[in-house]
N, C-alpha and C positions, 0 to 999 in steps of 0.2 A: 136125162142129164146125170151127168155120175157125180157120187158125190163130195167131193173134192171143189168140183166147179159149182154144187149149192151151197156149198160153204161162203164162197166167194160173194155172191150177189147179192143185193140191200133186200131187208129184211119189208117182210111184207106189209103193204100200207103207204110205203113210201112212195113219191109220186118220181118223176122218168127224172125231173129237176135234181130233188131232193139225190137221188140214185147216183145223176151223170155227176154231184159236186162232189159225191165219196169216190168219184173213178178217176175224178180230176185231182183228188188231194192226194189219192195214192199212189198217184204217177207224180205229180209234183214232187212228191219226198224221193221219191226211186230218182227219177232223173238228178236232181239235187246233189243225194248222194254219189251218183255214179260222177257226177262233175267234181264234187268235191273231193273222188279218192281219185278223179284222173290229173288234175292240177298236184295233188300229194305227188304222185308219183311222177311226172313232171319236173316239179321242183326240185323233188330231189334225185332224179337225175342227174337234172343239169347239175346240182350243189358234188355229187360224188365225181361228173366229171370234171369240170374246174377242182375240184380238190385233187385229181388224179394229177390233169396238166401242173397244177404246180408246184407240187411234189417233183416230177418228171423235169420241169424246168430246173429248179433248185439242185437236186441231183446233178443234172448236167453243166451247171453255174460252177457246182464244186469242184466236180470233177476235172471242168477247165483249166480253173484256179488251180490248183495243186498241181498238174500236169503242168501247166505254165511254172509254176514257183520249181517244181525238180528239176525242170528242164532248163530254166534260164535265168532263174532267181538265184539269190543269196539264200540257201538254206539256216545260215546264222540268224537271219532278220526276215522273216515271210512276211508279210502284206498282212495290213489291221485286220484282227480280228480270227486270224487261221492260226492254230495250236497246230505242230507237228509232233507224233510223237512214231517212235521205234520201240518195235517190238521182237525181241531178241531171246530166245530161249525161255521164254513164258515170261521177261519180265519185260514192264513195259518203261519205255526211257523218255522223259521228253526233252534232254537236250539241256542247253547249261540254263534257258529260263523253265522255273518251273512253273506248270499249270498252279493256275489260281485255285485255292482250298477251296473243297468243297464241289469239284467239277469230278464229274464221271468219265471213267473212261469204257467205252464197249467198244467190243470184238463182234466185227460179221463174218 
């Protein structure tokens, strides 16, 4: 027996009972474990995909909307809630309403 694999086996004295309940506890926690990082991983699958779709949805909500508002809309008055702004030789314009203080403006 090499020794690696005597390291492993119940210590002597112990009877085949006593033995088989240390082989059963050690597999109990192993299995356990192995269940409990595959539902981890799982879960957050699923959570990173749902977070992707609806990103992905939202995205293409806007992008609707604003393609709709350039295209057909009154660009004087756009639809609640959508700020338009122009950006013209590095400065950026939002039109005779101005954004509400304290709002950021980024560039992609």
């Amino acid at each position: 027996m090499t020794p690696w694999r005597r390291a492993r086996t119940a210590p002597a004295g112990l009877s085949w009972l006593a033995a088989e309940r240390i082989v059963v506890a050690r597999a109990r926690r192993r299995v356990g474990l192995l269940v409990g990082l595959a539902v981890t991983v799982l879960v957050t699958a699923v959570g990173v995909l749902s977070y992707g779709m609806l990103i992905r949805g939202q995205e293409r909500q806007i992008k609707r909307e604003l393609a709709y508002t350039a295209s057909r809309g009154d660009p004087s008055g756009p639809p609640g809630c959508t700020w338009l702004f122009l950006l013209h030789d590095g400065e950026i314009s939002g039109g005779a309403v101005p954004a509400r203080p304290g709002s950021r403006s980024r560039r992609r």
